[in-house]
C-alpha positions as CSV (number, residue, x, y, z in Angstrom):
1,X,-57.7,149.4,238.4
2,X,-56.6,151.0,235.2
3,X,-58.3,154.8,235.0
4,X,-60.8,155.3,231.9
5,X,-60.2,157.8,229.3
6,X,-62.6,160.5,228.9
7,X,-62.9,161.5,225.2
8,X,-61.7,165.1,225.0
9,X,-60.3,165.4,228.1
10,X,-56.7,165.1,227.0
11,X,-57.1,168.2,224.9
12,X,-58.6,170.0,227.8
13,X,-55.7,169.4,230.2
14,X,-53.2,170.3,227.8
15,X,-54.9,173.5,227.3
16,X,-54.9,173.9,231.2
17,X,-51.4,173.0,231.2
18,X,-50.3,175.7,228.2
19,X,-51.9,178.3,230.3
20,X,-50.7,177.3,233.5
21,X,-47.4,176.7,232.5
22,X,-47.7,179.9,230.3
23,X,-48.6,182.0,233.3
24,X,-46.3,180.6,236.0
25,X,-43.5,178.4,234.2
26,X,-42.4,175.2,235.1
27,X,-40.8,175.1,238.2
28,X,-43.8,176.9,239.8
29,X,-46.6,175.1,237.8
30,X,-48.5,172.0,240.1
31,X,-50.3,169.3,238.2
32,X,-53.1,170.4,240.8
33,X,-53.5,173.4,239.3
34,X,-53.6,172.3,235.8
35,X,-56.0,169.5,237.0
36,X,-58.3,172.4,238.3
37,X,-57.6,174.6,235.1
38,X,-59.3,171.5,233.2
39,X,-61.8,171.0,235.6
40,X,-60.7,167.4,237.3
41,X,-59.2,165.7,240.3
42,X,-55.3,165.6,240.0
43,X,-55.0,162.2,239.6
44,X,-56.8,162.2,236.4
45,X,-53.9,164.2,234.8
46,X,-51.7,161.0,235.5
47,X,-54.0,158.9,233.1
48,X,-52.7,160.6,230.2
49,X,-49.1,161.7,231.7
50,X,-46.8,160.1,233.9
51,X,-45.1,163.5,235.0
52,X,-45.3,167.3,235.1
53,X,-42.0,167.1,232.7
54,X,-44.0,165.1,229.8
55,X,-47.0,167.1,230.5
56,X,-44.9,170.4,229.9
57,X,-43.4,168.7,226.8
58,X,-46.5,167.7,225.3
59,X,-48.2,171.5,226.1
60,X,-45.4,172.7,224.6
61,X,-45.3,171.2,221.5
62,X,-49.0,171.6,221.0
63,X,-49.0,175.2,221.2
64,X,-46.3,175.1,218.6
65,X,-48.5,172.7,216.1
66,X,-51.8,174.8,216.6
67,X,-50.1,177.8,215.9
68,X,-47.9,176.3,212.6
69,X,-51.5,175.0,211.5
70,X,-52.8,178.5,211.4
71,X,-50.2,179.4,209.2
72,X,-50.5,176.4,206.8
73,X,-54.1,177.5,206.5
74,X,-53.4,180.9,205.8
75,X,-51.1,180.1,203.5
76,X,-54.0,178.4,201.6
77,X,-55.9,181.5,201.7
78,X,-56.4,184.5,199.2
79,X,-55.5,187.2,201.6
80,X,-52.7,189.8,200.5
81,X,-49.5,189.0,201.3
82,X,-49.6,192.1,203.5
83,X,-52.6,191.1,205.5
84,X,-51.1,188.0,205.6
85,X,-47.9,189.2,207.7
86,X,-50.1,191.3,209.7
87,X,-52.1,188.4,211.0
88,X,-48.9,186.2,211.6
89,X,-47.5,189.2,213.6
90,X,-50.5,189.8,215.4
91,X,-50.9,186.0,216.3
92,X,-47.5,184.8,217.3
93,X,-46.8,188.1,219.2
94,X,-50.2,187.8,221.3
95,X,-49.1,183.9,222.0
96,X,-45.7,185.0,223.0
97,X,-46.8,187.0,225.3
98,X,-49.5,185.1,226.9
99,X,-46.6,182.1,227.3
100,X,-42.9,183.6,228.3
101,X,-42.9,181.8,231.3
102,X,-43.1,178.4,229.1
103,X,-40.8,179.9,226.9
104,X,-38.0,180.9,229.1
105,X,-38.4,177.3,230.3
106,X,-38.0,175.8,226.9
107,X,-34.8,178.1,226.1
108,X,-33.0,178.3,229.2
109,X,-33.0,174.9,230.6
110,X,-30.8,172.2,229.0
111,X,-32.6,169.1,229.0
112,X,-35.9,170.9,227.4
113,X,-33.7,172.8,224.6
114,X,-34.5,169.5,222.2
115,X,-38.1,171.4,222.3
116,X,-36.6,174.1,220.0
117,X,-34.9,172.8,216.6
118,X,-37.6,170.8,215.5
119,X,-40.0,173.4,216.1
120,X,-38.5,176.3,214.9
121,X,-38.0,174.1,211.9
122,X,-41.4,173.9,211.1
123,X,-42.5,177.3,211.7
124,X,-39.9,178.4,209.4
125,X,-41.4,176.5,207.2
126,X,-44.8,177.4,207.5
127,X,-44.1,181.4,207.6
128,X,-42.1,180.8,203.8
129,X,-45.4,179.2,202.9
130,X,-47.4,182.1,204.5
131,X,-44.8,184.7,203.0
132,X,-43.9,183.3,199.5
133,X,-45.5,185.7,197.1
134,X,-47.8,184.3,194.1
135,X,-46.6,182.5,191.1
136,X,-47.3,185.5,188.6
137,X,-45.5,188.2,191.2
138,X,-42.2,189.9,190.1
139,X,-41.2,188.6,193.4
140,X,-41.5,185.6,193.3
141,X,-37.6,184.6,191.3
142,X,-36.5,186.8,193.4
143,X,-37.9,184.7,196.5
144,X,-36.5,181.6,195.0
145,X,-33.1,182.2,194.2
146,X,-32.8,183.7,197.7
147,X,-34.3,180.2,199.3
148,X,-30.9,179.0,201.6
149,X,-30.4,182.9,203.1
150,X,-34.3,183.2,203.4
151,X,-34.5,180.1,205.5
152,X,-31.2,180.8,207.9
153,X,-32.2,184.8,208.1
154,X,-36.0,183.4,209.2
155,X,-34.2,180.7,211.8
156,X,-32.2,184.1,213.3
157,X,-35.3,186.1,213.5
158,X,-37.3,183.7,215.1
159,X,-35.0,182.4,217.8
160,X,-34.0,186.2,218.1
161,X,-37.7,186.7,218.8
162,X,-37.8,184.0,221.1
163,X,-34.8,184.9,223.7
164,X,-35.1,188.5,223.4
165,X,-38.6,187.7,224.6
166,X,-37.4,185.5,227.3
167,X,-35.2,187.9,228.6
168,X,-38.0,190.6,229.2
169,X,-39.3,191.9,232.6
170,X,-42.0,190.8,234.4
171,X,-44.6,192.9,232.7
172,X,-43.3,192.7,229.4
173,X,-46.4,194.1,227.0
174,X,-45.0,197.4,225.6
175,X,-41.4,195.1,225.2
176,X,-43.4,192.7,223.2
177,X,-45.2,195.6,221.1
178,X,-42.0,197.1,220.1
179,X,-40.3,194.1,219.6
180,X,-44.0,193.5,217.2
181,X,-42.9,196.6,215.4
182,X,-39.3,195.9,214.6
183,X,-40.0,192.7,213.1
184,X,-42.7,194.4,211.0
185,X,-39.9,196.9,209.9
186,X,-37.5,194.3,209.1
187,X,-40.3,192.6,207.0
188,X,-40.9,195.4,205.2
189,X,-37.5,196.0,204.8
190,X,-36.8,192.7,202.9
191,X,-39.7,192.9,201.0
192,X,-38.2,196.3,199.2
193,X,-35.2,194.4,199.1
194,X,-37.0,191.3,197.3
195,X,-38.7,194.2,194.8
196,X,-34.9,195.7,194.1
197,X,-33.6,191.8,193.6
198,X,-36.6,191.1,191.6
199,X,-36.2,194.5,189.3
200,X,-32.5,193.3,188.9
201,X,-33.3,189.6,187.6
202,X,-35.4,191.3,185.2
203,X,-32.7,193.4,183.8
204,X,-29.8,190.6,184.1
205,X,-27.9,192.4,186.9
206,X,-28.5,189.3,189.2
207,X,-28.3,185.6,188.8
208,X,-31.1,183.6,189.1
């Protein structure tokens, strides 16, 4: 007899599952534990997922859409542009280290790597959205006569991020902080770099 669907339970076990998988990676993650992480029997997980593999693919990819639709609402916001790379540091950093097990399973494995592009497409997406400054900023022609480098310099930062992550010890935290740190350097960095551009344009030194 074909199982019934419980409404909200799906979310639940893929929250189980991103923590789970998060904490142990895949190879060591049981759906019994994720069944218990959502509070049900193990053979509930199997009316939603046929396998642990589209479980982990489906966790996956969720954590990466609620985390791109914090930055797509941010980037709706009226916070400084400043505040707004704090919080995106902040965020992603805390999430990176609360899933490198998941991650190093995502990166390292072959048939999982098609996880990655799409992803990564999106959140570099979403963090020019969070990062472009306003219409009326001397940035901002700057910002868009830089839009091709911007978007492969963002792709090499992020997938940087993600293996040098991957590749930390077991008790990474004060590897993730610094890591944290130099990214907030390197944003800094290419925002005085966007203000030099942007100075340039304005005198006629630089193409638009």
């Amino acid at each position: 007899m074909a199982r019934t669907r419980e409404a909200g339970l799906k979310d639940r076990i893929l929250d189980s599952a991103f923590a789970v998988f998060g904490e142990l990676g895949f190879q060591s993650t049981t759906l019994k534990e994720i069944a218990r992480g959502a509070g049900i029997s193990a053979g509930s997980v199997y009316t939603y997922f046929p396998d642990k593999e589209s479980l982990f693919k489906a966790a996956v990819n969720r954590g990466w859409a609620v985390f791109i639709q914090e930055l797509e609402i941010m980037s709706r916001g009226r916070s400084l542009r400043d505040e707004r790379i704090a919080v995106l540091l902040d965020r992603g950093f805390s999430t990176l280290g609360a899933a490198l097990p998941l991650i190093r399973g995502m990166l390292f494995e072959a048939s999982r790597l098609n996880l990655v592009k799409p992803n990564v497409d999106r959140l570099c997406e979403a963090i020019g959205e969070l990062l472009k400054p306003d219409e009326d900023s001397p940035l901002r022609a700057a910002w868009d006569a830089a839009a091709s480098e911007r978007l492969l310099l963002t792709r090499i930062i992020i997938l940087g991020v993600l293996s040098s992550a991957a590749l930390l010890p077991p008790s990474p935290a004060a590897s993730i902080e610094s890591l944290k740190e130099a990214i907030r350097t390197l944003l800094t960095t290419t925002s005085m770099t966007l203000g030099q551009t942007a100075k340039q344009i304005e005198s006629g030194e630089a193409p638009r």
